[in-house]
N, C-alpha and C positions, 0 to 999 in steps of 0.2 A: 909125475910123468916117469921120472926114473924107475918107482915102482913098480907101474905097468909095463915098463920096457922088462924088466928082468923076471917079471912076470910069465910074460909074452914069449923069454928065452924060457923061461923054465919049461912051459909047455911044448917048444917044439924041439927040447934035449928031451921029452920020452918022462920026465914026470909026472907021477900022476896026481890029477887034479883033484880039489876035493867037489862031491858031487853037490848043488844047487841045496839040496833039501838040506845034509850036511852043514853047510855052511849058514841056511836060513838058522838053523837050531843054535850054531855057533853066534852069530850076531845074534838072536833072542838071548841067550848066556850075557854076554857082553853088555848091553842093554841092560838087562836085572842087576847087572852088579854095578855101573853106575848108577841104574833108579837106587840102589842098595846103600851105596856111596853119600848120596847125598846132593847127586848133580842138580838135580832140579831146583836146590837152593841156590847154586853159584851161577852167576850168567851164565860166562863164557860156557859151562861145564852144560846148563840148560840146554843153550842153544844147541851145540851139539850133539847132544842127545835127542831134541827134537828131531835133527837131521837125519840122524840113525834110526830113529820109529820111521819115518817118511821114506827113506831108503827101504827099510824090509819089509814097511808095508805095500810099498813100490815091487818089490821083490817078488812077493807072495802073486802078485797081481799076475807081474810078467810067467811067471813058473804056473800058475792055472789056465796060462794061454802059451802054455807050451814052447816060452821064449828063455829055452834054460841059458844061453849064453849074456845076453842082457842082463838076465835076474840075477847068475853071477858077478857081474859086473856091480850092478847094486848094493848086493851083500856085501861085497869086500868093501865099497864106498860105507857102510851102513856099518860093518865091524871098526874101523877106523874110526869111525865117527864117535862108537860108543866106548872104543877104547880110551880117546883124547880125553869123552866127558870125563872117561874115570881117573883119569891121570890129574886130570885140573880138579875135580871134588878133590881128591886126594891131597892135592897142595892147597888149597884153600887152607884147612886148619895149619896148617904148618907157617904160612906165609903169615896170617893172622897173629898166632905168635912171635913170629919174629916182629913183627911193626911192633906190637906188645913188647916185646924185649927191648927195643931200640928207642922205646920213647922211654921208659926205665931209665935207660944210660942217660938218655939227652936228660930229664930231670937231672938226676945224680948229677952230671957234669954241670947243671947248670947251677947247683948249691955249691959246686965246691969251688966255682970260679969269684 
């Protein structure tokens, strides 16, 4: 919500916005680089990713029926979305190592007690 609020100020201080089509190609960007990432493997990282296809294919729908404000709304839901997957693909391997690392120690600690 805070988003959309500051959002909402940016557009009526006189910024300018990015155009629907713009932004469609930006969330397809985002989208390829979680599929790219590895989301589709990780749940949490899937699901959102699904969200994000469902958003801009949402998107595309509203913007061929000449609903550019909606369809913006979408895309920005749809880039978030596929941003998050790639955030979380991203920490899957890293997380994965560390539990890796931490049962190492807990062994170790537990020969030398």
């Amino acid at each position: 919500m805070g988003a959309g609020l500051l959002l909402g100020l940016a557009g009526c201080a006189g910024v300018q916005q990015v155009p629907p089509t713009e932004q469609l190609v930006d969330s397809q960007v985002s989208i390829r680089q979680a599929e790219e990432a590895g989301a589709e493997t990780v749940p949490d990282a899937a699901q959102h990713l699904q969200w994000a296809r469902e958003q801009a294919s949402e998107a595309r729908r509203l913007l061929e029926h000449n609903e550019r404000d909606k369809a913006a709304l979408f895309l920005k839901r749809a880039a978030a979305d596929a941003e998050l997957a790639l955030a979380l693909a991203r920490e899957a391997p890293a997380r994965a190592e560390a539990d890796r690392l931490l049962q190492q120690v807990q062994q170790l600690q537990g020969t030398v007690q």
